[in-house]
Each structure stands twice: as C-alpha cells, then as structure tokens.
C-alpha positions in Angstrom: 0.0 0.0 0.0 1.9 3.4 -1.2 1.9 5.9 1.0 -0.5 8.1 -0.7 -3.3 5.7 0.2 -3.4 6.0 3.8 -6.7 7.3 5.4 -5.9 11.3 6.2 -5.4 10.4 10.2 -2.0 9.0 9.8 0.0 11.3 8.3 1.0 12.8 11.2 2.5 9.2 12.2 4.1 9.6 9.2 6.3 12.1 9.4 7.9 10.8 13.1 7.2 6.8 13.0 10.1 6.2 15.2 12.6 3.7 14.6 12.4 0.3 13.1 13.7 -1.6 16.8 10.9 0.5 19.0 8.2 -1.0 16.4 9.7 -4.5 16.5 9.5 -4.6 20.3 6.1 -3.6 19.6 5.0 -6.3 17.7 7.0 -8.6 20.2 4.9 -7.1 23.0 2.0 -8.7 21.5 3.4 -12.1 23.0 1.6 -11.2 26.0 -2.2 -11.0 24.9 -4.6 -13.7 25.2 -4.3 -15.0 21.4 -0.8 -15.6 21.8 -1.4 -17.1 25.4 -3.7 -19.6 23.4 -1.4 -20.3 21.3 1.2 -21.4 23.9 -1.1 -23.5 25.9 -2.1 -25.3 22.0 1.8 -26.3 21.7 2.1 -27.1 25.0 -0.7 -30.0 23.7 1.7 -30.5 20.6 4.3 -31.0 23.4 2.8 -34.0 24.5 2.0 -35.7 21.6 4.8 -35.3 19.5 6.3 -37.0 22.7 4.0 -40.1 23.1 4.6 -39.9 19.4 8.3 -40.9 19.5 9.5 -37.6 18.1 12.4 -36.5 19.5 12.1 -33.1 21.0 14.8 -31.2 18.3 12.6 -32.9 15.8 9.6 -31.3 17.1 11.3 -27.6 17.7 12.9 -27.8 14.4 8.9 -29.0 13.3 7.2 -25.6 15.0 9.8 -23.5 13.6 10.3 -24.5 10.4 7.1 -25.1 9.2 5.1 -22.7 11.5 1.9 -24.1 11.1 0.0 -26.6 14.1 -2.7 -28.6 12.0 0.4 -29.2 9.5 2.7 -30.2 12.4 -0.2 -32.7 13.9 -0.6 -33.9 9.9 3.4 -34.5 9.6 3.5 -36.6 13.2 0.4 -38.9 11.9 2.2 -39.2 8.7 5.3 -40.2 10.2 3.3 -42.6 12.6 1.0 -44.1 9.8 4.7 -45.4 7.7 4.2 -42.4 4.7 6.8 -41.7 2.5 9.3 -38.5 2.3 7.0 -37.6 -0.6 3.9 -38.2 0.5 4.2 -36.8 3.9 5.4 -33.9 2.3 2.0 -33.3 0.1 -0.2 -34.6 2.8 1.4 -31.3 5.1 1.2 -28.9 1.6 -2.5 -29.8 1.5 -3.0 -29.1 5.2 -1.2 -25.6 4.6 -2.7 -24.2 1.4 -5.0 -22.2 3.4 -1.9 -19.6 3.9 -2.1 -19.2 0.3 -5.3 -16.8 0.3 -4.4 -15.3 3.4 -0.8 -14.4 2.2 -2.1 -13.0 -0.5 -4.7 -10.6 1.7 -2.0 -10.0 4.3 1.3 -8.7 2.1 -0.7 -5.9 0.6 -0.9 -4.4 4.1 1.8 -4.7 5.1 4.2 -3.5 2.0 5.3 -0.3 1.8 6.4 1.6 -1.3 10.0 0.9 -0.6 9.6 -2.6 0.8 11.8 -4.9 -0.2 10.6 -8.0 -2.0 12.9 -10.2 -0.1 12.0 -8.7 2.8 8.1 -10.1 1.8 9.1 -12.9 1.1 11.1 -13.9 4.5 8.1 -12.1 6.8 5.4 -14.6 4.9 6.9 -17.7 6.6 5.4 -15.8 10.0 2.0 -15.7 8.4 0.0 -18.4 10.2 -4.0 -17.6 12.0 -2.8 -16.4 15.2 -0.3 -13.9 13.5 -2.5 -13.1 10.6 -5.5 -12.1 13.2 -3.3 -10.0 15.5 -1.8 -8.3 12.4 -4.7 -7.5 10.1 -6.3 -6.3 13.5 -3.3 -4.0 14.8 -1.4 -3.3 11.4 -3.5 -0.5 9.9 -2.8 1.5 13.3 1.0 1.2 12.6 2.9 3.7 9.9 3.4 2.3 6.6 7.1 2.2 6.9 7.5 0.6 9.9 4.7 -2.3 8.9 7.8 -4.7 8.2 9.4 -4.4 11.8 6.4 -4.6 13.7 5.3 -8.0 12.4 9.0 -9.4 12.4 8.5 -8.7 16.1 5.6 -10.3 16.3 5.6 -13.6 14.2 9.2 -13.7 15.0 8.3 -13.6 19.0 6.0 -15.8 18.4 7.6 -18.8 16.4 10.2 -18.7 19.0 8.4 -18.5 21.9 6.2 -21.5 20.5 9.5 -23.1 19.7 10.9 -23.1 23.4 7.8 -24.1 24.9 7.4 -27.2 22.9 11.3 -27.6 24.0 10.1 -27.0 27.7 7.6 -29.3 27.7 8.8 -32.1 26.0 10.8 -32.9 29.4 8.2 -32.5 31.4 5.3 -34.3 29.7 5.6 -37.5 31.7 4.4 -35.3 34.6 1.2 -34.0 32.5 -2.0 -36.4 32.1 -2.7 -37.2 28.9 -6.1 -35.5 29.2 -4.8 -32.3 30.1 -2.5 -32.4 26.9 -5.6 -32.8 24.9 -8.0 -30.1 26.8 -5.1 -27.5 26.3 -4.9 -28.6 22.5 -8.7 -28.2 22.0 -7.6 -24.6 23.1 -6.9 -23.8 19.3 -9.2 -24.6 17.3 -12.1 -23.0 19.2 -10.2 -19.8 19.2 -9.2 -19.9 15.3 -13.1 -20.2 15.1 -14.1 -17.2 17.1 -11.1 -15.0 15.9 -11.8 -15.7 12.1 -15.3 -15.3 12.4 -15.0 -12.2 14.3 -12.1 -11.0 11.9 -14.3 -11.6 8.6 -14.7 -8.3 6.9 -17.9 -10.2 5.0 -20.9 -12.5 5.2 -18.8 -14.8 2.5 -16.4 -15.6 5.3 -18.7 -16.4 7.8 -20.8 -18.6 4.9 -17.4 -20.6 3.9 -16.8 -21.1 7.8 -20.7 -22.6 8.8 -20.5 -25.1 5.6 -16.7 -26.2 6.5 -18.8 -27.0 9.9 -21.3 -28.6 8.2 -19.7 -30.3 5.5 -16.9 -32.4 7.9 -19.0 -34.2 9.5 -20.4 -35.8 6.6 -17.4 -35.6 4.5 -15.5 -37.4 7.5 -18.1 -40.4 7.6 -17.7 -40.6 3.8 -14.0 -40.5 3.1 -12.2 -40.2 6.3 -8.6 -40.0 4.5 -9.4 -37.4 2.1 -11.6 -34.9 4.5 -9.9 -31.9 4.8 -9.3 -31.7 1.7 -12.7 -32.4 -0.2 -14.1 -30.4 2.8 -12.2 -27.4 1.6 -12.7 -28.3 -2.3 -17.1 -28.5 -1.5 -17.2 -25.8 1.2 -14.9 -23.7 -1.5 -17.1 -24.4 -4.5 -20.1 -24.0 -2.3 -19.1 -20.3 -1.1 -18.2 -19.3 -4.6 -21.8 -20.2 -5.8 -23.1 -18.0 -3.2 -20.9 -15.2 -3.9 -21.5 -15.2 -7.5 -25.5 -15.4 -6.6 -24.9 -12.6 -4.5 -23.3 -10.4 -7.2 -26.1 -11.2 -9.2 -28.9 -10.4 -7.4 -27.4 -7.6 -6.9 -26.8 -6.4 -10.0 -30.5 -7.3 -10.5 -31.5 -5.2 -7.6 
C-alpha cells in the first residue's frame, strides 16, 4: 500500500514513526495477549503428543519452527506414525497448509510499503499463520506504513520462537502432564481460530465458507475419512463461490 493511500489520520505518524527496533518490540509485545497465550497452551498439547509420538524433542522444535503451522505439524507426526513416504508426507502437510495461500495474499498488501523490499516479503510470509494473521490484520493498519515490516518481524518472529521453546520446555516435562490435560489445552486452538476468524471476517462470504466447512466435515468425515480436509475445503470452496456469484447477481439485479 503506497503511502498516498493512507486514510488522512495518519499522516501525522508519518512524518515521526520512530525507529524500526521501538516497532519491532512492539509487535513482540504482542506475546503477552490472550491469542498468543492460546497459542502457547495449544503447543504445549503439541508438546505431548509429538512426545507419546516418539518424536524427539529437536525434531519437534525444528517442526514448530520450520514449518510454523499446528494442524500441518499434527498432519506431519500422523504421517510419520501411519509409515508415509518423504514424498507423501510432504503433500499430505502442503495440502493441510494451502490455506496460507489466500491469506498471504490478503496480508502482504498491508503490510508492504512503497519501498519494501521484495525479499523482505518474502522472508516475513513464513510468519503468516492464523494467530499472527489475526493480531496483524487487527493492529497493522494503526502502525505507519514504513514501519509495517518491523512490527510483524517482532511479532511472528516472537511468536515462532516462543512457541519453539515451549514445545522444548515441555517435551521434558510431559511424563508429569496427564494425557487429558494435553488434549484439553490442544482443543484450546481450534475453538479460538473459530471465534477469531469469524469475528475478523470483513464479510458475510467468510462467515458462509466457515458454517459449511462445519457442516460439510462431518459428513465428509463419515464418507471418506482419508481425504476430509481436503474435499471439505474443495465442496465448502465451490459452495461459497456459488453463493458469492449469486450474490453479485442479485445484486446487479437489484
């Protein structure tokens, strides 16, 4: 976004935005709110199963920091458990991630200034994940153009690595955790991707692609268990773009 399309509140920001480390401790400040906190206590879960798993623990750091993604990490372990190949391990985790791909797209726009380096895009998009994207599309319009860049390598930076040492930190302790308090910290996740991507939707298509995904599993599940995520995602997808092409329609009719 150039410069010249900020709203006319923020050019005042402009002209002092401070320097590029008092932004990036910024964005690292935002390891102490509760969607970050969330976060934790998910990997902590991730922490006990990649343990149970028979994953060593640099396995599963390298795992949260590499990839940066929890459904793919939880789609790599039951790969490696269920005997897959290199290869097919490898597309079974792609598939589970593609999701970035839209929101990668929606999120680099923002956060690009005219004099952004490509590279610098380009390294900043492996921090892209739900919790990151949702703290940053809700924060990053409030920070100066110039400064977008350092405030999210604060925060998706702060936040891999934090994720990273607690799955480190909890790997030694997990014989000391029931196995049910693994899984009620792991459920943590999911219900707050739910509520902070429905409440983050900037449309009704959003909220429409999120009640059939609900809808859809189930079924789906019951159907074809070892391809449901991903024909979930190809109906529910096909199914929201119906909608929103009837909903252009009617109201062009209108």
């Amino acid at each position: 976004m150039a410069d010249s399309a900020l709203p006319s509140h923020l050019p005042e920001r402009e002209e002092d935005p401070g320097s590029h480390l008092k932004w990036f401790l910024s964005g690292a400040a935002m390891i102490r709110t509760i969607p970050a906190l969330i976060l934790m206590t998910a990997h902590v879960g991730f922490a006990g199963l990649a343990s149970q798993s028979g994953v060593t623990v640099g396995e599963a750091m390298f795992m949260v920091a590499a990839i940066w993604a929890l459904p793919a990490n939880i789609v790599l372990i039951g790969a490696i458990g269920a005997g897959y190949s290199i290869l097919g391990a490898a597309v079974a985790v792609a598939l589970s991630s593609i999701r970035f791909v839209p929101m990668v797209a929606a999120f680099v726009p923002e956060m690009r200034g005219a004099k952004t380096r490509k590279i610098v895009l380009l390294f900043l998009s492996h921090f892209i994940a739900v919790t990151a994207w949702v703290l940053g599309m809700e924060h990053l319009r409030n920070v100066p153009v110039k400064m977008r860049t350092a405030y999210f390598a604060g925060l998706g930076m702060t936040l891999t690595t934090a994720n990273t040492l607690v799955v480190g930190l909890v790997y030694y302790l997990s014989t000391d955790f029931p196995p049910l308090v693994f899984a009620a910290l792991f459920f943590l996740t999911p219900m707050y991707f739910l509520a902070s991507l429905w409440g983050s939707a900037r449309d009704r298509t959003v909220h429409v692609a999120m009640v059939l995904g609900l809808l859809l599993f189930p079924l789906i599940h019951h159907i074809a268990p070892a391809y449901d995520l991903l024909l979930t995602g190809l109906a529910g997808g096909a199914a929201t773009m119906a909608y929103l092409h009837w909903t252009k329609a009617r109201g062009r009719a209108s």
